[in-house]
C-alpha positions as a printed Julia matrix, in Angstrom:
249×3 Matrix{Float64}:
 153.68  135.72  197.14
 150.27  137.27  196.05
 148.26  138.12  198.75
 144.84  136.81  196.5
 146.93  133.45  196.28
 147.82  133.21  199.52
 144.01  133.29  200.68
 142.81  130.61  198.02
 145.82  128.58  199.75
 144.62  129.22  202.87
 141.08  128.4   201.67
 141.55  125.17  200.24
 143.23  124.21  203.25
 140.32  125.02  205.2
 138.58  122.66  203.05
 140.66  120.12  203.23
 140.38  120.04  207.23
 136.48  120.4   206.96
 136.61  117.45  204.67
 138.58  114.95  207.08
 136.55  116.16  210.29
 133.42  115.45  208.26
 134.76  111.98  207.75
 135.77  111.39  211.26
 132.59  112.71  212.51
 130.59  110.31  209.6
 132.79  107.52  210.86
 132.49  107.58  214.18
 128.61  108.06  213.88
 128.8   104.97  211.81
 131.04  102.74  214.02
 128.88  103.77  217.15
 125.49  102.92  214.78
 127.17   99.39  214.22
 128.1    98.32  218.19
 124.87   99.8   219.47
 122.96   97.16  218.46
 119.86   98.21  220.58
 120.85  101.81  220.46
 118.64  104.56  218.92
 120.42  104.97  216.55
 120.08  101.43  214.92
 116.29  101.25  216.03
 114.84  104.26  214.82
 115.6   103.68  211.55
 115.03   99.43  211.22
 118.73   98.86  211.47
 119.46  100.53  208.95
 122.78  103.08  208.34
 122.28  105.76  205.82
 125.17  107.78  204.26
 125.58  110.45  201.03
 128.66  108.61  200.25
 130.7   105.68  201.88
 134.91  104.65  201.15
 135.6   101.1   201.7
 138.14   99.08  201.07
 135.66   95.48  200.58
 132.31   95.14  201.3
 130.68   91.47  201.85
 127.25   91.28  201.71
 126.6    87.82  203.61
 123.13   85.88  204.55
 121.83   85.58  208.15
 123.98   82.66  208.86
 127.25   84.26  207.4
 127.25   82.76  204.44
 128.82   85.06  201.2
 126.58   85.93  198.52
 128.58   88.74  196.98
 132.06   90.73  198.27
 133.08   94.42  196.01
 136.31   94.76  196.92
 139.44   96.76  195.1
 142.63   94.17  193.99
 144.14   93.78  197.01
 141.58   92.5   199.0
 139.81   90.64  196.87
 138.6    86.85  197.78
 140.0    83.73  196.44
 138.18   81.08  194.23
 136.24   78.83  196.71
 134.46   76.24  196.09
 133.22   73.2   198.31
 135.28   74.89  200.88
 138.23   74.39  199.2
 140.37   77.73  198.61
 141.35   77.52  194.61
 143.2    80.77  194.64
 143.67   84.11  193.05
 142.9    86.45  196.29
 144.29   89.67  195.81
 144.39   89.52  191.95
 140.59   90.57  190.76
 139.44   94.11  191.67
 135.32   94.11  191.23
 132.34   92.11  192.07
 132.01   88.4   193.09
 128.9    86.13  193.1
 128.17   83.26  195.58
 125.94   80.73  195.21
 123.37   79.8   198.29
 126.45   76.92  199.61
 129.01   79.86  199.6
 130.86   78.71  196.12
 131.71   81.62  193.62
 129.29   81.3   191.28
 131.14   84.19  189.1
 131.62   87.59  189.46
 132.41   91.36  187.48
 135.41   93.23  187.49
 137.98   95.63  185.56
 141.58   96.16  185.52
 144.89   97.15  183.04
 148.47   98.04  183.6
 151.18   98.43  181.39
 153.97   95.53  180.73
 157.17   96.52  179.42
 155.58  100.14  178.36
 152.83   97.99  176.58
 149.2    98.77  178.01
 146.72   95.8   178.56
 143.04   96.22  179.65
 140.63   93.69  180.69
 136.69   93.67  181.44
 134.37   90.54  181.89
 131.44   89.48  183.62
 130.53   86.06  184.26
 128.35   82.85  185.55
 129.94   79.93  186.48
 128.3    76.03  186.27
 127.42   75.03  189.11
 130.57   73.62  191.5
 132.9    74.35  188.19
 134.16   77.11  185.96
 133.24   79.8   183.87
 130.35   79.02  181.58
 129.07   82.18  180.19
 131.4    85.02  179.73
 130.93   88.46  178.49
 134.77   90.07  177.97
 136.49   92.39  176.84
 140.54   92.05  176.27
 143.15   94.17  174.8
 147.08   93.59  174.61
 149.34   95.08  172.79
 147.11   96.9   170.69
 145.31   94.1   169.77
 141.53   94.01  170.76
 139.19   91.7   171.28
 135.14   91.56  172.32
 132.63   88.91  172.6
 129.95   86.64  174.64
 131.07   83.24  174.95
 129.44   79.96  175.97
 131.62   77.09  177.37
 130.96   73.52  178.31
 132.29   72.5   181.65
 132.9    69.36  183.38
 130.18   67.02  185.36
 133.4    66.71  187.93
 133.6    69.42  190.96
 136.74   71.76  190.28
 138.37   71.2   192.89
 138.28   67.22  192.03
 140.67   68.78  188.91
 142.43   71.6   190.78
 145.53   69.72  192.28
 146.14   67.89  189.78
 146.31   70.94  187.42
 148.66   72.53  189.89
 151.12   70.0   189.73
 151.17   70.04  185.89
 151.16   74.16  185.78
 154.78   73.79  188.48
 156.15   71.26  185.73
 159.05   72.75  183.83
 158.5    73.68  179.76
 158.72   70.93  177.4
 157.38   67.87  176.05
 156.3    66.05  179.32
 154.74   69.35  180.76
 152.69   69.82  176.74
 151.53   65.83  177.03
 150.28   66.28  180.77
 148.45   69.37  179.64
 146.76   67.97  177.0
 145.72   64.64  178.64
 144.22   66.85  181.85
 142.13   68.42  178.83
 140.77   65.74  177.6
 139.82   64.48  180.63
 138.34   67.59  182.13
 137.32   69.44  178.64
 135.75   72.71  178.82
 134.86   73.29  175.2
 133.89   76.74  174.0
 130.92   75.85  172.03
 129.59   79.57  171.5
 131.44   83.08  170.08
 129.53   86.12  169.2
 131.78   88.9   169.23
 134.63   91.47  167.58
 137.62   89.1   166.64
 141.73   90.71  166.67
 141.46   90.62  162.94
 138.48   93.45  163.52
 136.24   90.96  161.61
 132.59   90.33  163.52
 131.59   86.61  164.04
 129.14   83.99  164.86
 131.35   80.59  165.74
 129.08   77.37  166.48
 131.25   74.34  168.13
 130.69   70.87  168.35
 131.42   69.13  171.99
 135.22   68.87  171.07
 135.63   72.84  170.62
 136.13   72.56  166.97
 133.98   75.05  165.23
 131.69   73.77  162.5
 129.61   76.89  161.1
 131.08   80.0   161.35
 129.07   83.31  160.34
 131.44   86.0   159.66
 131.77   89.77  157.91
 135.55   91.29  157.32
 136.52   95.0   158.28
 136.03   95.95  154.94
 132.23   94.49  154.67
 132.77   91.37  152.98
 129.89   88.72  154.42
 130.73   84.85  154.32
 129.23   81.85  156.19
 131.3    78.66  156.51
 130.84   74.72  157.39
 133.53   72.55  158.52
 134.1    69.39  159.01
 135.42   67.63  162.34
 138.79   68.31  161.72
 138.14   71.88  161.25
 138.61   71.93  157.67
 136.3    73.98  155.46
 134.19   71.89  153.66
 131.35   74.74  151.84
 131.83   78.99  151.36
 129.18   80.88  150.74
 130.07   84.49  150.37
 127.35   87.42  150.17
């Protein structure tokens, strides 16, 4: 082997090892920081831990009396859905940010994440606020599957009922097997716990832009839109959702 290869080998293993006793040494100063709770180290600085750059795993930022107001955390450590206490869910499936309200509900969150299904990529991006004790009720997102694409701020009407008043019940219905009974169940739980979107403003699959207004059912009734190609049009419909006036720019 070169002898000029050999050393950068032999270099960047140095750095390697200076690397991981630097994070020993930054983690050990950190750990003893943390248990000395009267210790100089904690006091001279107001309690506070400074560092040029920190790996972690999840982070929970809670209030004096332990209460969550926000965990970062990577996929597999990620909290469930909780909300009056109740445990809805979904830990370990949403790398990124979540939100607590004052009584420790999520109250909505941030986060990121693709893969690829079958060789077919799929991306996902969304931040959101949920109603209070419910569900999602303002959502910025961003989706992609398959090639297809989609982009847009929506605005959704929620429930007066607590979610997890809604949650079991939707279980059961979600372990039923497909078919007619499991497609009647589904749609009765909807009308009894509707959670219209009312508001679109986004980039549709078709790659047309759009303004969709909703009445309380979901059905849209004015709908602002311009094609790929330029082509402007506002329409009005009817309860049904059928289009009652075009105007075209």
């Amino acid at each position: 082997m070169d002898a000029s290869l050999e050393i950068v080998k032999v270099e960047r293993q140095l750095r390697r090892m200076r690397v991981c006793l630097i994070t020993a040494v930054a983690a050990a100063v950190a750990t003893a920081a943390i248990m000395a709770n009267s210790g100089e180290a904690v006091a001279q600085d107001g309690g506070k831990a400074k560092f040029d750059e920190i790996e972690v795993q999840r982070i929970n930022v809670v209030e004096p009396d332990g209460k969550p107001r926000m965990v970062l955390s990577n996929k597999e450590r990620s909290p469930g859905v909780v909300v009056n206490g109740v445990d809805l869910g979904n830990a370990g499936t949403r790398p990124g940010m979540t939100f607590y309200n004052g009584e420790g509900d999520e109250s909505g969150g941030l986060g990121t994440d693709n893969g690829v299904n079958d060789g077919k990529p799929w991306a996902v991006g969304q931040l959101s606020f949920d109603q209070y004790k419910q569900d999602q009720t303002l959502v910025l997102r961003y989706m992609e599957q398959e090639g297809v694409r989609g982009v847009g701020l929506a605005v959704n009407d929620r429930p007066e009922a607590p979610l997890p008043e809604s949650f079991e019940e939707y279980k059961k219905i979600e372990q039923m097997p497909p078919g007619p009974a499991r497609d009647q169940a589904m749609a009765a739980y909807r009308k009894k716990y509707p959670s219209p979107q009312r508001v679109f403003i986004g980039k549709n699959p078709d790659k047309s832009s759009a303004v969709t207004l909703a009445d309380g059912k979901g059905t849209p009734r004015i709908v602002m839109r311009v094609d790929q190609d330029g082509n402007p049009r506002i329409q009005f419909l009817n309860a049904k959702g059928k289009v009652t006036r075009t105007i075209k720019g």
